[in-house]
VMD Tcl script that draws the C-alpha trace (Angstrom):
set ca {
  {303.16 -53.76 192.29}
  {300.06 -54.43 190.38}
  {296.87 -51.87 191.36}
  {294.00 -53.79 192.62}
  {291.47 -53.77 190.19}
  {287.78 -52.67 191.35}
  {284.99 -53.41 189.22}
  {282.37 -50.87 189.20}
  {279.06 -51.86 187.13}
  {277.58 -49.16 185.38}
  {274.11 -47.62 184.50}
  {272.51 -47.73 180.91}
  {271.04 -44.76 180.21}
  {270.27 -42.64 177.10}
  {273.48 -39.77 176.88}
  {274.16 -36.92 174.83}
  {278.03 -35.70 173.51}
  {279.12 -34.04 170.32}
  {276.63 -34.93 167.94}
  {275.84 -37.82 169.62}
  {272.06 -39.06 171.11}
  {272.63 -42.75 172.00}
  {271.65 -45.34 175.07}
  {275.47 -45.14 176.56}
  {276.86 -47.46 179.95}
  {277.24 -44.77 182.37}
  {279.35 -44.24 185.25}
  {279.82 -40.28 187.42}
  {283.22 -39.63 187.48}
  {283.26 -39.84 191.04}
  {283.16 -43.27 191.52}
  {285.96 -43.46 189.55}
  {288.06 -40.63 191.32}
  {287.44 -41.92 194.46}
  {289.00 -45.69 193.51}
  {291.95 -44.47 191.84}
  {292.69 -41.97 194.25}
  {292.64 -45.19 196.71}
  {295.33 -46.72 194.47}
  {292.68 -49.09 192.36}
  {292.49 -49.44 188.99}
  {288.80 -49.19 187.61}
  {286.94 -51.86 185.25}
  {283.81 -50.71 184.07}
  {281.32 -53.83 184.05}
  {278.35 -53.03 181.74}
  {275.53 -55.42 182.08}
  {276.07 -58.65 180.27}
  {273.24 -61.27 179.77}
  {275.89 -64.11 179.54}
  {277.46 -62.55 182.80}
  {273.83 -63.65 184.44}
  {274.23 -67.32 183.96}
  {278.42 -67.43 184.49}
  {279.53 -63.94 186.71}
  {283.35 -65.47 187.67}
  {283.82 -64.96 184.21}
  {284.32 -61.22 184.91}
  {284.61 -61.60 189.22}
  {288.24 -63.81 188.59}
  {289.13 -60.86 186.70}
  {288.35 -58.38 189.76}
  {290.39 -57.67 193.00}
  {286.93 -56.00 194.52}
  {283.13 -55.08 193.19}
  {281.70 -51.82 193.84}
  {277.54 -51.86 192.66}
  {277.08 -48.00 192.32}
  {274.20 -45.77 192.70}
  {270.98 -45.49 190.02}
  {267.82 -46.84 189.17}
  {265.21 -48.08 191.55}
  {265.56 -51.77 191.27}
  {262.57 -53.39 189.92}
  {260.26 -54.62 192.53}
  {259.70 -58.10 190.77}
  {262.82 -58.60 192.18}
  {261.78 -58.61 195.35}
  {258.61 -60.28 194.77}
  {256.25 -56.80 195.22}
  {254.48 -54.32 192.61}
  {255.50 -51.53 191.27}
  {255.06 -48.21 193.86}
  {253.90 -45.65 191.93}
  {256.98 -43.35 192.70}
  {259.14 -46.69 191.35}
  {260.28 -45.54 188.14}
  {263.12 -45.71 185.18}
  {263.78 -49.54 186.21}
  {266.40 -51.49 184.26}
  {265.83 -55.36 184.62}
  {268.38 -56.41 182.47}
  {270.90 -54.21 184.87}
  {269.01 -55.72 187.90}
  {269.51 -59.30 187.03}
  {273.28 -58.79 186.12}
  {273.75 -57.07 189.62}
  {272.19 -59.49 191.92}
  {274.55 -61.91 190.09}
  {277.72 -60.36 190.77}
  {276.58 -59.66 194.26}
  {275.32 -63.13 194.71}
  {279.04 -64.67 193.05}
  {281.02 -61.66 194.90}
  {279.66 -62.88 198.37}
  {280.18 -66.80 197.08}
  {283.60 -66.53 196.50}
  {284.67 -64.36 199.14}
  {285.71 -60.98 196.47}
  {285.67 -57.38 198.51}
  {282.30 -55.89 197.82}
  {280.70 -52.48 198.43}
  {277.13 -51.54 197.72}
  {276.83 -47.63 197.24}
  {273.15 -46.14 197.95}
  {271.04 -48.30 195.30}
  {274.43 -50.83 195.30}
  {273.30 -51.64 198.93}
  {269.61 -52.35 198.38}
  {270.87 -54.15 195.42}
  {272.76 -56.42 198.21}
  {269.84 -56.36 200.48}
  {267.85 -57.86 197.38}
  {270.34 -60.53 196.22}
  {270.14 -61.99 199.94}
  {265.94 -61.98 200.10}
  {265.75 -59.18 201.55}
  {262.88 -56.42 200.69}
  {262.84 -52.67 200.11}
  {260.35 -49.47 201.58}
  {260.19 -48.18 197.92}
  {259.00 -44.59 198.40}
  {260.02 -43.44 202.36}
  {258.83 -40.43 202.43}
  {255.24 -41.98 202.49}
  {256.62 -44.12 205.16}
  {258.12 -41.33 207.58}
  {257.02 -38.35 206.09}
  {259.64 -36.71 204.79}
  {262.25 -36.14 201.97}
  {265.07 -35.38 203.93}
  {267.07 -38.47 202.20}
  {266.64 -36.72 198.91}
  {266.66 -33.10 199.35}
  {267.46 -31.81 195.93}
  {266.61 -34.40 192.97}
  {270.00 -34.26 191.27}
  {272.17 -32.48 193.50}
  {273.97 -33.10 196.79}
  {273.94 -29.70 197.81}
  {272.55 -29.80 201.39}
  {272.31 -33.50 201.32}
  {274.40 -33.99 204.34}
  {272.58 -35.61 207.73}
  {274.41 -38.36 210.45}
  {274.81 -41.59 210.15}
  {275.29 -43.05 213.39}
  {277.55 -46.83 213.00}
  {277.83 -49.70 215.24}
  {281.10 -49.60 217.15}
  {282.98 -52.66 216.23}
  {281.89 -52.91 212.77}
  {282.92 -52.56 209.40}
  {281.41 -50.20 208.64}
  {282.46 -48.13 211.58}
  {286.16 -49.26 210.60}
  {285.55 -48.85 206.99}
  {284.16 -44.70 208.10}
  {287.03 -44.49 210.96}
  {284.08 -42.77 213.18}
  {281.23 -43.86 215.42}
  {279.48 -40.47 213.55}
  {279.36 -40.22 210.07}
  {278.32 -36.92 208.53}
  {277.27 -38.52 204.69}
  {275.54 -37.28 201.71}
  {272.52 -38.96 200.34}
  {270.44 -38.81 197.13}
  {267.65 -41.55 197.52}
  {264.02 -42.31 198.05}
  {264.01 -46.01 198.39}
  {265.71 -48.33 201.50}
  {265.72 -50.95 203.24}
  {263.03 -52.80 204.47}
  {263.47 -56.91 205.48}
  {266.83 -57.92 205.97}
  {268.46 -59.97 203.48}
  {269.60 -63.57 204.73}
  {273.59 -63.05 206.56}
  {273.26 -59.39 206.53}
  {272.94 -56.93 209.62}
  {272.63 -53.48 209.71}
  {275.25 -51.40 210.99}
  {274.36 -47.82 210.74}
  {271.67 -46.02 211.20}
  {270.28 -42.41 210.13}
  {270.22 -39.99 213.03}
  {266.92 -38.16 211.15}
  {264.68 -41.30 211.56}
  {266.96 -44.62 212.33}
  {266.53 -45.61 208.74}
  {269.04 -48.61 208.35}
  {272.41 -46.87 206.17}
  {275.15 -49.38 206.71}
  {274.51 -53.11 206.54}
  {277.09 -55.71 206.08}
  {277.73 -59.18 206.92}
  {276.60 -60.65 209.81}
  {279.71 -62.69 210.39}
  {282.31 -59.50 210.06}
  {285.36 -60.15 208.99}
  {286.63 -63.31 210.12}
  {283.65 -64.80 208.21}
  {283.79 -63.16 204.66}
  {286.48 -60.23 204.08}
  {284.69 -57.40 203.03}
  {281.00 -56.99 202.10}
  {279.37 -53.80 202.97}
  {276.52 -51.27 201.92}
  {275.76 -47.93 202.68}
  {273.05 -45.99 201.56}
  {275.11 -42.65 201.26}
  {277.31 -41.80 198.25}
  {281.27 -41.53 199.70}
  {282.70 -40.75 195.85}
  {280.86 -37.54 196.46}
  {282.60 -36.98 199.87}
  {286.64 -36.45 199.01}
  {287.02 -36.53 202.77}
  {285.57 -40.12 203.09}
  {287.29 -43.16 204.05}
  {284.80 -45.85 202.73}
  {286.24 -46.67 199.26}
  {289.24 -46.70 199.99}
  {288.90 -49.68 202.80}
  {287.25 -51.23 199.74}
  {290.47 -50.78 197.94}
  {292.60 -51.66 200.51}
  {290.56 -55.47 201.37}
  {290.65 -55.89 197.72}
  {294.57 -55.23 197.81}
  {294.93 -57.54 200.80}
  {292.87 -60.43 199.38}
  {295.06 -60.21 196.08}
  {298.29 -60.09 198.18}
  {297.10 -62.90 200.69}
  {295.98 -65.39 197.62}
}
mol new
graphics top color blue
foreach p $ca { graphics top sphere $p radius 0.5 }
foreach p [lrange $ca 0 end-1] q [lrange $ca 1 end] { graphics top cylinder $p $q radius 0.2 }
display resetview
């Protein structure tokens, strides 16, 4: 039987190798790991300025979307300036994102929003983002070690019935984080569905109607690819299975 194929859309970002010193579509090795340990098979989506105006070009080609981890998302977006501590935005990655998302949730495709992935969801429905927290609670607890998750772990506490919950298979989910950004409003259909147990800082939203409204659509601000114990991609995988097997 065919693997369900998850597209994951990648960063642009300048990259060394060999001899090489080139602006390369990037994408940690985790993410991938963690899908095709699931059972998925991984399409990298770089951004694609046609994509913006026509996404089911690449979504009919998908079984599920994951929007991975990155850049702060430009605040234009959003409709705010730029924070200060905003920095190393990529519009042209922004746009194509909210696209997908926006097409993902339209036609019903399994989608997971991973750290900046679920602001990016949070932003495609209207919603805001807080875009430095530690000036709004004081602390930098959420990113403990700029480019490490060594000691990044803290609780996430999910809402029993949810998907997330289902998606975690706990009530209490120990997670590590790497970010400095959340969310603020609530996009349109969304509700959150976990909070941090540091400062109830929403880390799970999803959509309001659950599953007998849209399959699968779910963010968390915590990175599960880094977590080999974690359960969260592959319930991705395994909605984006279902939905293929079900069409």
């Amino acid at each position: 039987m065919r693997r369900p194929v998850i597209g994951i859309c990648t960063a642009i970002e300048r990259a060394k190798w060999s001899v090489w010193d080139q602006p390369a579509a990037l994408l940690p090795l985790g993410y991938i790991g963690a899908v095709q340990r699931a059972g998925g098979l991984v399409a990298m989506l770089p951004p694609d300025a046609e994509l913006v105006e026509d996404p089911d070009q690449a979504l009919a080609l998908l079984d599920g979307l994951i929007l991975a981890g990155g850049a702060d998302i430009d605040p234009a977006c959003y409709g705010q300036p730029a924070h200060p501590e905003t920095v190393g935005t990529v519009p042209e990655r922004d746009a194509f994102e909210i696209a997908l998302a926006r097409a993902a949730i339209e036609r019903d495709l399994p989608l997971l929003g991973i750290c900046r992935g679920m602001q990016l969801i949070n932003v495609a429905r209207g919603g805001t983002l807080l875009q430095h927290l530690p000036e709004r609670l004081g602390h930098h607890e959420h990113r403990r070690v700029p480019g490490s998750f060594d000691g990044a772990e803290h609780d996430v506490v999910l809402t029993a019935g949810s998907l997330a919950a289902t998606a975690a298979r706990e009530l209490v989910h120990s997670t590590r984080s790497h970010h400095h950004q959340g969310v603020d409003r609530l996009g349109e259909g969304l509700v959150v569905s976990g909070i941090s147990a540091l400062d109830e800082l929403p880390e799970a939203i999803e959509w309001a109607g659950g599953l007998s409204d849209r399959q699968f659509v779910l963010g968390v601000q915590w990175h599960p690819e880094a977590d080999t114990t974690s359960s969260v991609v592959g319930a991705l995988v395994d909605a984006a299975a279902a939905a293929r097997i079900s069409e």
